[in-house]
N, C-alpha and C positions, 0 to 999 in steps of 0.2 A: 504494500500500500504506500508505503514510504518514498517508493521510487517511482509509482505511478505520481505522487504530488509533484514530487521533481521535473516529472516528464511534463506534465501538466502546466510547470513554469517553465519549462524552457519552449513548449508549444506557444505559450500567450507571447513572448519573444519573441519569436518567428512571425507570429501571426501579425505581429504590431510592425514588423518589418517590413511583411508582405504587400501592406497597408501603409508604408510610406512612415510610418512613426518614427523609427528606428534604426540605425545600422546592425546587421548580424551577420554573421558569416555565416557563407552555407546553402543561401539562396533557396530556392524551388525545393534540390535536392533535398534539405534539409528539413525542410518542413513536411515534405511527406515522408520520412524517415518518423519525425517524433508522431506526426499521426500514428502512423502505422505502429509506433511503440504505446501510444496512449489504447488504441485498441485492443492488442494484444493484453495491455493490463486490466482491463475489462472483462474482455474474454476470461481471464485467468481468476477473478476474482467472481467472476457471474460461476463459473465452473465448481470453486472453490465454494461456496455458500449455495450447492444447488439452487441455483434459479435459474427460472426458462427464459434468457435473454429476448428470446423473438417474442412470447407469449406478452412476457414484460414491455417489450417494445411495443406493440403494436394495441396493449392498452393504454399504455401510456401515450400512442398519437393519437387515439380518439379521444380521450380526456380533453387531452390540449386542441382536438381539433372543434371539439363540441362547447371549449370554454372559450376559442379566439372566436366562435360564429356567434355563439350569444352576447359576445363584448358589440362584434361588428353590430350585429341587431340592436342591440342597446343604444350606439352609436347613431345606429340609421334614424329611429325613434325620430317622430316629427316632435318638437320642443315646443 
């Protein structure tokens, strides 16, 4: 878990780089390297505490997709 947090700040580095923020070495390369290592820690940790990653996943976007449509609804609301 420890080195997923790690990985996790050296992604938002990258990320802010990618985006013009910051200078970082490494470029493109780079950034999808720690993707791909921030996944793997995922995987490893969803594996490690049996959970059904995709099951997990795919309630989890209808929550979020059922709470962004009632926000837009809300929004739309004549005032």
């Amino acid at each position: 878990m420890l080195g997923f947090v790690g990985d996790v700040g050296d992604l938002a580095k990258l990320v802010m780089a990618e985006e013009g923020a910051r200078d970082m070495p490494g470029g493109r390369v780079a950034l999808e390297h720690e993707l791909a290592d921030c996944l793997w820690s995922v995987l490893i940790l969803a594996r490690r505490f049996d959970v059904d990653l995709e099951t997990a996943f795919r309630r989890t976007m209808t929550e979020l997709g059922t709470a962004i449509n009632t926000r837009l609804a809300g929004d739309e609301a004549p005032s």
